[in-house]
C-alpha atoms as a printed R data frame, in Angstrom:
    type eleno elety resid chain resno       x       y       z
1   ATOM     1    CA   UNK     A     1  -4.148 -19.529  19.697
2   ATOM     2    CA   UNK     A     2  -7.049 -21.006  21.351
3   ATOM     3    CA   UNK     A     3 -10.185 -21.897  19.206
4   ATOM     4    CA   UNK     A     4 -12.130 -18.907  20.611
5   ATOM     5    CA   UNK     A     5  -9.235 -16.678  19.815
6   ATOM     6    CA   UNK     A     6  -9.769 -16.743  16.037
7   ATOM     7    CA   UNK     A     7 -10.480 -13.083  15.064
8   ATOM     8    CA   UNK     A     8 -11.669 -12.441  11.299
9   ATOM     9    CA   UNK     A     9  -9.027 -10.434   8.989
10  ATOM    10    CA   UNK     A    10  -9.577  -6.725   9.101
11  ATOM    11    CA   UNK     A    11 -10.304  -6.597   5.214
12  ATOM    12    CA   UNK     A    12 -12.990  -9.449   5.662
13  ATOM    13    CA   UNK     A    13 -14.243  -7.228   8.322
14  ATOM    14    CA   UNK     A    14 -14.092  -3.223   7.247
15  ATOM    15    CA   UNK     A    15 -16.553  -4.405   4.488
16  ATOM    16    CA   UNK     A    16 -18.810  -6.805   6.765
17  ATOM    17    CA   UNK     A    17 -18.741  -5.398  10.662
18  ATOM    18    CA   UNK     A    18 -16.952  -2.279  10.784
19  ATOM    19    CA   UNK     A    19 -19.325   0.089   9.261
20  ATOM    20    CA   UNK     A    20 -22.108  -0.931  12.044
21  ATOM    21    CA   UNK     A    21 -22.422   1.517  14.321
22  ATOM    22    CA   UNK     A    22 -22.263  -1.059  17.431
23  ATOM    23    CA   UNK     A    23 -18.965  -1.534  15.764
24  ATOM    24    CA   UNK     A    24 -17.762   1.913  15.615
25  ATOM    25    CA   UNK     A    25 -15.052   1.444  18.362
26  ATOM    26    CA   UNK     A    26 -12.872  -0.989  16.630
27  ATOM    27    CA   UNK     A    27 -12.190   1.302  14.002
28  ATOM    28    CA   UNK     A    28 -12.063   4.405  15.448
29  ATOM    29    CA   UNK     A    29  -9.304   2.582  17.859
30  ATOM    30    CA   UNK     A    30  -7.268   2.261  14.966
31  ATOM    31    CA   UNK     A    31  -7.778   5.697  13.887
32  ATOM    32    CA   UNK     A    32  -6.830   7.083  17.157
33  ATOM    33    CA   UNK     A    33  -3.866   5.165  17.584
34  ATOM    34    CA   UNK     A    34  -2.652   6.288  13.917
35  ATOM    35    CA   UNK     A    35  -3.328   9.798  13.821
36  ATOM    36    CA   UNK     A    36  -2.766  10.468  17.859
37  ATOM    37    CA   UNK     A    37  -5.964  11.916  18.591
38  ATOM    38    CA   UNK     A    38  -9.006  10.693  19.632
39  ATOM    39    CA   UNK     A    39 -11.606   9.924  16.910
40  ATOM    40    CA   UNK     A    40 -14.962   9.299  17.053
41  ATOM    41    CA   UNK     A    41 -17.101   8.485  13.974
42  ATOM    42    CA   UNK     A    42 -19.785  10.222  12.815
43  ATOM    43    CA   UNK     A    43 -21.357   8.118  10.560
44  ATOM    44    CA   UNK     A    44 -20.278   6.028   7.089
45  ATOM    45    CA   UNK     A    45 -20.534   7.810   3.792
46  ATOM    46    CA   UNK     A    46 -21.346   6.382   0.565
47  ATOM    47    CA   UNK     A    47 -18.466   4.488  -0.528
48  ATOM    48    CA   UNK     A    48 -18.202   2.954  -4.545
49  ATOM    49    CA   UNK     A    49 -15.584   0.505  -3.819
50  ATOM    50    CA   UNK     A    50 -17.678  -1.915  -1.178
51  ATOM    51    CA   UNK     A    51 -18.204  -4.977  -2.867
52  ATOM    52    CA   UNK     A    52 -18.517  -8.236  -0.595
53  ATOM    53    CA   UNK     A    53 -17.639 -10.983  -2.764
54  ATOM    54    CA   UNK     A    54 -15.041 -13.314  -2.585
55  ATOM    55    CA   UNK     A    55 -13.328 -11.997  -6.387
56  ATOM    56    CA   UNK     A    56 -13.674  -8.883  -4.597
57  ATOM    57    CA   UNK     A    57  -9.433  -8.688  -4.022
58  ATOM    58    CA   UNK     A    58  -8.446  -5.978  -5.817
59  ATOM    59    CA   UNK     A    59 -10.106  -3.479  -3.211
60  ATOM    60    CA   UNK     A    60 -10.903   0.669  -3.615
61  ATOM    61    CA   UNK     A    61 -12.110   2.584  -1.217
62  ATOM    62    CA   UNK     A    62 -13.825   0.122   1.637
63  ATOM    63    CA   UNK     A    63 -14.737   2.503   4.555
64  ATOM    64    CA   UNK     A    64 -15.224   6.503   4.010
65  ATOM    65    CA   UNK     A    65 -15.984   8.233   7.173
66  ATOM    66    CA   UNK     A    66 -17.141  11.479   8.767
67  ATOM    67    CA   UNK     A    67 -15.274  11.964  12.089
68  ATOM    68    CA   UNK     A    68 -16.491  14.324  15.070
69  ATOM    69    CA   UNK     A    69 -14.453  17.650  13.006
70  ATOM    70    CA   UNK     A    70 -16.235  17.076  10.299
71  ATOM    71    CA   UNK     A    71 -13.201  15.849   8.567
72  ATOM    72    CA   UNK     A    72 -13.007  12.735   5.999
73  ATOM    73    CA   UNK     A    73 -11.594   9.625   6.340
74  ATOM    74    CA   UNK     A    74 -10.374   7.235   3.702
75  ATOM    75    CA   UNK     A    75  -9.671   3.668   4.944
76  ATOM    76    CA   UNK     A    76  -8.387   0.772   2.371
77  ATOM    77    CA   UNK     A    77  -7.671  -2.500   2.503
78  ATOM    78    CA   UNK     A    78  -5.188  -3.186  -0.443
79  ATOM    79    CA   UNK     A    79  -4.288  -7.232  -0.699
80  ATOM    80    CA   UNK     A    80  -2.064  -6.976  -4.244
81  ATOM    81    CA   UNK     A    81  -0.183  -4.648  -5.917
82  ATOM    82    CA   UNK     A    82  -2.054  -2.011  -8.723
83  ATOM    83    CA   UNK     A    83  -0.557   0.010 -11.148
84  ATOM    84    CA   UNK     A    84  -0.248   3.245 -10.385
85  ATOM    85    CA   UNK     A    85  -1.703   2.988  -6.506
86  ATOM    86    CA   UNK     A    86  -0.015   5.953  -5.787
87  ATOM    87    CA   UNK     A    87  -2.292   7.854  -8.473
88  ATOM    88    CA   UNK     A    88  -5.406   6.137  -7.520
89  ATOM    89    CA   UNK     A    89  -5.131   6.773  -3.872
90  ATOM    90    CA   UNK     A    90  -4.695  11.104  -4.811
91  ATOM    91    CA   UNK     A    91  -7.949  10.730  -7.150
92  ATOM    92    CA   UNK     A    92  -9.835   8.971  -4.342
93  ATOM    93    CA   UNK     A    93  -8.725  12.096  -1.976
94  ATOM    94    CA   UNK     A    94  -9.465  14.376  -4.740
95  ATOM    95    CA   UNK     A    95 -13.349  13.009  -4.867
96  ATOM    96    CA   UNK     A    96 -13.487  13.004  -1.830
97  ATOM    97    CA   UNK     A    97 -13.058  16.403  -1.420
98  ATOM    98    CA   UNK     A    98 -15.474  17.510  -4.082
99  ATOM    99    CA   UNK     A    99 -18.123  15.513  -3.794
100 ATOM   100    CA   UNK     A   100 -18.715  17.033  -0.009
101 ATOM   101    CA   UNK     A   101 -19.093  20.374  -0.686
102 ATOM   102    CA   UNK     A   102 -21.837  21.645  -2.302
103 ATOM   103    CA   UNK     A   103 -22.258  23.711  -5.453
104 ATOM   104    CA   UNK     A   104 -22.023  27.690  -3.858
105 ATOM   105    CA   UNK     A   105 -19.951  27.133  -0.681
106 ATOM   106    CA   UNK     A   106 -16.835  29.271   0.117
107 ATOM   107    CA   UNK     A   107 -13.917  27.321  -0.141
108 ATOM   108    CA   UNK     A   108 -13.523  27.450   4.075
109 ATOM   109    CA   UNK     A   109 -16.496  24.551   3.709
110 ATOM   110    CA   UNK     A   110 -13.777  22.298   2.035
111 ATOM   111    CA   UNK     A   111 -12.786  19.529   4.979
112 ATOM   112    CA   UNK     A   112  -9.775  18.033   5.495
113 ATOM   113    CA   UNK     A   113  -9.213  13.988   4.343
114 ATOM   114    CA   UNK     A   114  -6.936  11.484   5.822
115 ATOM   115    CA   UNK     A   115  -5.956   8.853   3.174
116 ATOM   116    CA   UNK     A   116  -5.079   5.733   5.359
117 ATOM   117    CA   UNK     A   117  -4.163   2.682   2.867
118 ATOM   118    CA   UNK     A   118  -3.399  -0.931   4.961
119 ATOM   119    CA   UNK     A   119  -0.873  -2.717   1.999
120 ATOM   120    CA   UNK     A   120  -0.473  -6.231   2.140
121 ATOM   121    CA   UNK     A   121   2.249  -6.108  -0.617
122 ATOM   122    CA   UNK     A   122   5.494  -4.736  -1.396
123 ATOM   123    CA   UNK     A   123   5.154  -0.975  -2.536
124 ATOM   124    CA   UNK     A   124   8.702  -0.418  -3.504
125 ATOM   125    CA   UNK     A   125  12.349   0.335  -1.383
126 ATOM   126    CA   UNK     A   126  12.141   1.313   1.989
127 ATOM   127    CA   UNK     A   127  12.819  -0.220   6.003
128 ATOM   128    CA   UNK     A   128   9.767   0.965   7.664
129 ATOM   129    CA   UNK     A   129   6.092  -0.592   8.303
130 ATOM   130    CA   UNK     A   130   4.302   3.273   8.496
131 ATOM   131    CA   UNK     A   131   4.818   5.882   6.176
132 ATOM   132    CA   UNK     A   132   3.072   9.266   6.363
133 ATOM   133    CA   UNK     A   133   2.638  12.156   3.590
134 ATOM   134    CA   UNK     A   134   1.806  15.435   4.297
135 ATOM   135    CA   UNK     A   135   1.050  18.545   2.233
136 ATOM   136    CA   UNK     A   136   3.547  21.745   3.525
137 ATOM   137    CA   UNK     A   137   5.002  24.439   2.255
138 ATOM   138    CA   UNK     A   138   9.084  24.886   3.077
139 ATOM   139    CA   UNK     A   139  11.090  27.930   2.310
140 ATOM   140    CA   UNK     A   140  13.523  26.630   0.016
141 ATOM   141    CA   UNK     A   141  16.252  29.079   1.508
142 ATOM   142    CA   UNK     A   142  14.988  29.570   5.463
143 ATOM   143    CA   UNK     A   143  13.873  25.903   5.503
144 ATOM   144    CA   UNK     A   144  10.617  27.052   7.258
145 ATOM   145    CA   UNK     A   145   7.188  26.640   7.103
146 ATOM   146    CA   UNK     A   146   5.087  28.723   5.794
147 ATOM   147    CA   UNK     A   147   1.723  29.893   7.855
148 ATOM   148    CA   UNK     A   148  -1.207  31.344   6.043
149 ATOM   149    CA   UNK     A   149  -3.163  34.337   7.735
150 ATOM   150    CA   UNK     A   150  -6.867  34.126   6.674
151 ATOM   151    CA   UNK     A   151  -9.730  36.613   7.681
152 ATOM   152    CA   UNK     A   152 -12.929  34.618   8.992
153 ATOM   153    CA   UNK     A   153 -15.749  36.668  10.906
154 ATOM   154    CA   UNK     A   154 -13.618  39.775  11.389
155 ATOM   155    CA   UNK     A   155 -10.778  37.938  12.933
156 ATOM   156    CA   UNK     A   156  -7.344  37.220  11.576
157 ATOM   157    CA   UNK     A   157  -6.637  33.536  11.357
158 ATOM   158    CA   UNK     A   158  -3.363  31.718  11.166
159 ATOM   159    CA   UNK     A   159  -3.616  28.253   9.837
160 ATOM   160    CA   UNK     A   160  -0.501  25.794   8.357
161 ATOM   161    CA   UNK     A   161  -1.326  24.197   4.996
162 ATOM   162    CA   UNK     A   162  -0.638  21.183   6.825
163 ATOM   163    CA   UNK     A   163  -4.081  21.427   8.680
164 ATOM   164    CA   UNK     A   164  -5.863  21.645   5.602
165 ATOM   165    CA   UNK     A   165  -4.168  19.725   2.909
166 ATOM   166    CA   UNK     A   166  -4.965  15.299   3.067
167 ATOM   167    CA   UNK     A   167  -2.245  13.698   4.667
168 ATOM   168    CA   UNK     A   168  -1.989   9.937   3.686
169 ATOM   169    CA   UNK     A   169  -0.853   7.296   5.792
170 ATOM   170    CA   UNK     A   170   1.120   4.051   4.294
171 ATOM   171    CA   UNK     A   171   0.579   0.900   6.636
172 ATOM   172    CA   UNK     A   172   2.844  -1.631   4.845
173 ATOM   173    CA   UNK     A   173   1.843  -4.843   7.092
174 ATOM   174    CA   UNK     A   174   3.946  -7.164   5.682
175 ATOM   175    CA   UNK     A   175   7.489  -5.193   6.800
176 ATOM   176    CA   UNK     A   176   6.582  -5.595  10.787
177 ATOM   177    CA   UNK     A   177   8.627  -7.635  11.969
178 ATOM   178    CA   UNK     A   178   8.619  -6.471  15.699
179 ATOM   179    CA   UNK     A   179   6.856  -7.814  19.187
180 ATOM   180    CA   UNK     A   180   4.278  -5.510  19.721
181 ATOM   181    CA   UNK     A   181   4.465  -3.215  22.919
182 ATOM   182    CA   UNK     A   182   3.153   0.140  21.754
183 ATOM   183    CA   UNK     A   183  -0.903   0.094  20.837
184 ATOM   184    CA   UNK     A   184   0.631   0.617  16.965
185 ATOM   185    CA   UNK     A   185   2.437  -2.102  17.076
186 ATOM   186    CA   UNK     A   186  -0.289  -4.441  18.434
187 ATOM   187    CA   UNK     A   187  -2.530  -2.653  15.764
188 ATOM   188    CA   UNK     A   188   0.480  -3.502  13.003
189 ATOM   189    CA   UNK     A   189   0.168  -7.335  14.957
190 ATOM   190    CA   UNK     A   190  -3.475  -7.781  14.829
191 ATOM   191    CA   UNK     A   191  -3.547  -6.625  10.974
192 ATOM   192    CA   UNK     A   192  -0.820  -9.227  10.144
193 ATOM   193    CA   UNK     A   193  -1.112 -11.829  12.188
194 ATOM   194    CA   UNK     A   194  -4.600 -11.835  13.024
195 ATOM   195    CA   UNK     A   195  -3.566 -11.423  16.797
196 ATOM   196    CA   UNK     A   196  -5.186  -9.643  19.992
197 ATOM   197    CA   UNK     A   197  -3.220 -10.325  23.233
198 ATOM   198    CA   UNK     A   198  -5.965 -10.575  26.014
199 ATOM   199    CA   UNK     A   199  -4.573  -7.642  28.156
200 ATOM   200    CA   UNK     A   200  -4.244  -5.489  25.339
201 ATOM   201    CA   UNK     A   201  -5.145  -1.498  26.454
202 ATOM   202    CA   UNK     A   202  -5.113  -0.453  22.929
203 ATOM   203    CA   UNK     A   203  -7.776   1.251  21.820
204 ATOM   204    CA   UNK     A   204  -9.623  -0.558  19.629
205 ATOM   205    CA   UNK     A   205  -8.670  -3.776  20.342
206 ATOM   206    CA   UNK     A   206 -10.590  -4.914  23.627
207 ATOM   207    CA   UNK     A   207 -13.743  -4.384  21.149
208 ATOM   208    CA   UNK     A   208 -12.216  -6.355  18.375
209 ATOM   209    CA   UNK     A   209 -11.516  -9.123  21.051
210 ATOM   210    CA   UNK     A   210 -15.291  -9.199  21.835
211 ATOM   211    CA   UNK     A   211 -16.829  -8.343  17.965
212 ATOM   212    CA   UNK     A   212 -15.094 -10.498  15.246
213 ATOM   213    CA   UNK     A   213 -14.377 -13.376  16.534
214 ATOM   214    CA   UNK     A   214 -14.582 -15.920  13.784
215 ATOM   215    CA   UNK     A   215 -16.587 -18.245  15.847
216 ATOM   216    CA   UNK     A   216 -19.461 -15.742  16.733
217 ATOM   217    CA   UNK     A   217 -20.307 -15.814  12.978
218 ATOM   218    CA   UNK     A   218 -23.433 -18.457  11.888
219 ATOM   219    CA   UNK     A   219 -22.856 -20.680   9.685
220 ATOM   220    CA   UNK     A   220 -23.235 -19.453   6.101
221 ATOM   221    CA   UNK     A   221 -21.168 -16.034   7.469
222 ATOM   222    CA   UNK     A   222 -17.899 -18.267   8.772
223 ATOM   223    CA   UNK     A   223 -18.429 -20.438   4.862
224 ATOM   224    CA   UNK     A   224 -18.577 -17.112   3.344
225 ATOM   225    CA   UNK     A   225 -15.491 -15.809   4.958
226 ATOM   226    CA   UNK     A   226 -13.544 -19.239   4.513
227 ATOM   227    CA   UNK     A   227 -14.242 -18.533   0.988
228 ATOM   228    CA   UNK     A   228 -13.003 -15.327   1.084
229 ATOM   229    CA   UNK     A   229  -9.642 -16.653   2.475
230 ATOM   230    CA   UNK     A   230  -9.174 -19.135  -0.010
231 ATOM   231    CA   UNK     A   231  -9.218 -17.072  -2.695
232 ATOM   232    CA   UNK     A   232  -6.625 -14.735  -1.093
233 ATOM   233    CA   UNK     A   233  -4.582 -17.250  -0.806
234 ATOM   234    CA   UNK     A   234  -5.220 -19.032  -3.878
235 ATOM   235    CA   UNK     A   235  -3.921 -15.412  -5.491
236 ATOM   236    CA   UNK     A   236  -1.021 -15.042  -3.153
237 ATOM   237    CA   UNK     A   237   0.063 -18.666  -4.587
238 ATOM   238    CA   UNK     A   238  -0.676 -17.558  -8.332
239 ATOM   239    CA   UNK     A   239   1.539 -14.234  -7.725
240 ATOM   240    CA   UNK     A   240   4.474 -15.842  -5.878
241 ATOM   241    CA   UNK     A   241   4.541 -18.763  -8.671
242 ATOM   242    CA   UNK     A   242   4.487 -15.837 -11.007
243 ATOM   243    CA   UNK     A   243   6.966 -13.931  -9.296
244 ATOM   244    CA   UNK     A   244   9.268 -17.263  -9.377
245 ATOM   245    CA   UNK     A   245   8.448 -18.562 -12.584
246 ATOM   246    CA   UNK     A   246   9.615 -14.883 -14.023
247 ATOM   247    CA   UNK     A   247  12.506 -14.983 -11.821
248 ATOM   248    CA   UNK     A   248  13.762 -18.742 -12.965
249 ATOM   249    CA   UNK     A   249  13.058 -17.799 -16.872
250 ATOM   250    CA   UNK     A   250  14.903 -14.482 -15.901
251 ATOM   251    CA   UNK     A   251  18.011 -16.122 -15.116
252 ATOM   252    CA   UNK     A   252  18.102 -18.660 -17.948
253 ATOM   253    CA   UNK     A   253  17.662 -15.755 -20.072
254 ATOM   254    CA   UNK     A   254  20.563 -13.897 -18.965
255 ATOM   255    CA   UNK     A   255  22.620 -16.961 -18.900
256 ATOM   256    CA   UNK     A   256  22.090 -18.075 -22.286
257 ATOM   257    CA   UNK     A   257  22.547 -14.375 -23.115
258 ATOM   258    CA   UNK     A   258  25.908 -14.268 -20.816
259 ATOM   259    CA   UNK     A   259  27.115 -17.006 -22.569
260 ATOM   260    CA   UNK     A   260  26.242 -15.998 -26.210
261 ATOM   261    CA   UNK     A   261  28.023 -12.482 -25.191
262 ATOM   262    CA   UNK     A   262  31.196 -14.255 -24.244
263 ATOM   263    CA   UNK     A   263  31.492 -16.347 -27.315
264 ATOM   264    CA   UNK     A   264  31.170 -12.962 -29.311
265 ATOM   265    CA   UNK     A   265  33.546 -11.602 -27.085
266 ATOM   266    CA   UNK     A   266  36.069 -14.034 -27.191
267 ATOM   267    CA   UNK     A   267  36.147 -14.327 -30.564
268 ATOM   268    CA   UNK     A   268  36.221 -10.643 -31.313
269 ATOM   269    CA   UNK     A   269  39.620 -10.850 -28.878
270 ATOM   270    CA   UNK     A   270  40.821 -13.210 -31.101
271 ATOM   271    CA   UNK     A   271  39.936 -11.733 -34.372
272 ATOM   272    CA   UNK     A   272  41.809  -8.375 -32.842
273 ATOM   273    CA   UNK     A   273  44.901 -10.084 -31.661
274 ATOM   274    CA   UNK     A   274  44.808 -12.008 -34.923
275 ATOM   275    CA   UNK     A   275  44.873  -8.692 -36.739
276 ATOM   276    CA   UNK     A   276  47.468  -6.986 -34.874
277 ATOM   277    CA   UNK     A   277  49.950 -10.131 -35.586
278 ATOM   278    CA   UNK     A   278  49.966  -8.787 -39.292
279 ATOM   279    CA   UNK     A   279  47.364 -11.645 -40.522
280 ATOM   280    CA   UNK     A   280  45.041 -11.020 -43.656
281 ATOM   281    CA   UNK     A   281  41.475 -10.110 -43.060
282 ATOM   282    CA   UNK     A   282  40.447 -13.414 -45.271
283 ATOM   283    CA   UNK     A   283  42.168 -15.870 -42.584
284 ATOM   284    CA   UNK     A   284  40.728 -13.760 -39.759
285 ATOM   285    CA   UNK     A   285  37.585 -14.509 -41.536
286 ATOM   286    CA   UNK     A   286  37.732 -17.734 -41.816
287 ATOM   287    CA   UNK     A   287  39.434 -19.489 -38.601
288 ATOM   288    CA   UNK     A   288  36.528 -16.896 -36.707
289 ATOM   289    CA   UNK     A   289  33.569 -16.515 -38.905
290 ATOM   290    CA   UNK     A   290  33.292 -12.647 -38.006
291 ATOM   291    CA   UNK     A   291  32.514 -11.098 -40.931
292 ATOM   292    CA   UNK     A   292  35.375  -8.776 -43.033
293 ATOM   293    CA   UNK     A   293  33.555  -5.596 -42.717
294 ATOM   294    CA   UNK     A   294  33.792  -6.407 -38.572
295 ATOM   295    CA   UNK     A   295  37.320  -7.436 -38.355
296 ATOM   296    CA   UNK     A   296  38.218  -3.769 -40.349
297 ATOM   297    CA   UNK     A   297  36.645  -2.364 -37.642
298 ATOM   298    CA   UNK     A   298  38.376  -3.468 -34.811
């Protein structure tokens, strides 16, 4: 990668660049390529979870959007694992939802919200780099889905759940593996590996080419951002020493333990063959050092 080909990480950059307006078009390239429609932003609503320091790892919510629909959108940029993400990422939907619609609207003002969570850690079992969750209602004998007829302005309506309920997206970078030839997958490749190719057609990307490049950054910006790389990987370093410290004292543990289980083992063996030979309980006792009460047992 040529020095003028350093682009900034997309976390570094969702809390720095992305929510300028000039800037728009990166994101909303990713968001088009993820949920296959074209998206244009709105504007950038008022978001709790934006700090901009270099502690600031353990991320919330770092871009909340209003798209051309009027529909929300949640993007996060998760570096390490959190307890219960899962149940974090619903309440963030949830308040979401409430806090845009005012106290007195009909329920029709409630708008849907895409949950869209970019996971640089291992969220449990599974083979792929994208998962998506939707809300839907399936007959549990005819297997189909159900469609809801609603009355708005003297019309009937027929709407899915499925275009009202969130639907949450799961972008688990470190699990591609692939070469990227699909705009996704160069998406997936730019997220991981910090790489644009310079014919890219993806949507999104051409501006990313021209609007975070690390060396367009002044001085204190590019210190600020080295910073902010350090201490990722300064964590990364403390969780995989962790991780293999833990594993290490994991198996000494449950060799020590394998062992200790053995010796029991084999002696209760003996104690029981002992036994069956026709030999007092005493000399059991005493050539095994099981207790009495034990060897009656057996």
């Amino acid at each position: 990668m040529e020095q003028n080909d350093k682009y900034i990480r997309f976390d570094w950059a969702i809390k720095r660049l992305l929510r300028n307006k000039v800037n728009f078009g990166v994101l909303e390239g990713l968001l088009t390529v993820l949920l296959g429609k074209e998206i244009h932003i709105l504007d950038i609503l008022e978001s709790e979870g934006n700090q901009q320091c270099e502690e600031d790892k353990f991320n919330r919510v770092d871009i909340k959007a209003r798209n051309s629909e009027g529909e929300i959108i949640i993007v996060e940029v998760q570096i390490t694992r959190e307890l219960y993400f899962l149940e974090r990422i619903l309440y963030g939907v949830a308040k979401a939802i409430t806090e845009h619609i005012e106290l007195g609207h009909v329920y029709s003002e409630v708008k849907k919200v895409y949950s869209i969570s970019i996971l640089y850690f291992d969220i449990g079992k599974g083979d792929d780099y994208l998962y998506h969750g939707q809300n839907s209602f399936v007959g549990v004998h005819t297997g189909d889905l159900l469609q809801v007829t609603t009355k708005e302005k003297n019309a009937l309506v027929r709407r899915l759940p499925s275009e009202i309920f969130p639907e949450y997206f799961l972008i688990r970078v470190n699990e591609f593996d692939k070469v990227a030839v699909t705009p996704l997958e160069e998406w997936i490749d730019y997220l991981k590996n910090g790489h644009i190719r310079p014919d890219t057609k993806a949507p999104g990307l051409a501006e990313a080419r021209q609007k975070l490049v690390y060396y367009n950054m002044d001085k204190a910006e590019r210190e600020a951002y080295d910073r902010h790389v350090d201490a990722i990987m300064i964590q990364n370093d403390v969780l995989d020493s962790a991780k293999f410290e833990g594993l290490v004292e994991g198996r000494m543990e449950g060799k020590i333990e394998g062992k200790i289980e053995g010796k029991i083992e084999g002696k209760l063996e003996i104690a029981r063959t002992m036994k069956i030979d026709g030999m007092s309980i005493d000399v059991i006792a005493k050539y095994t050092g099981i207790s009495p009460a034990e060897i009656e047992a057996l």
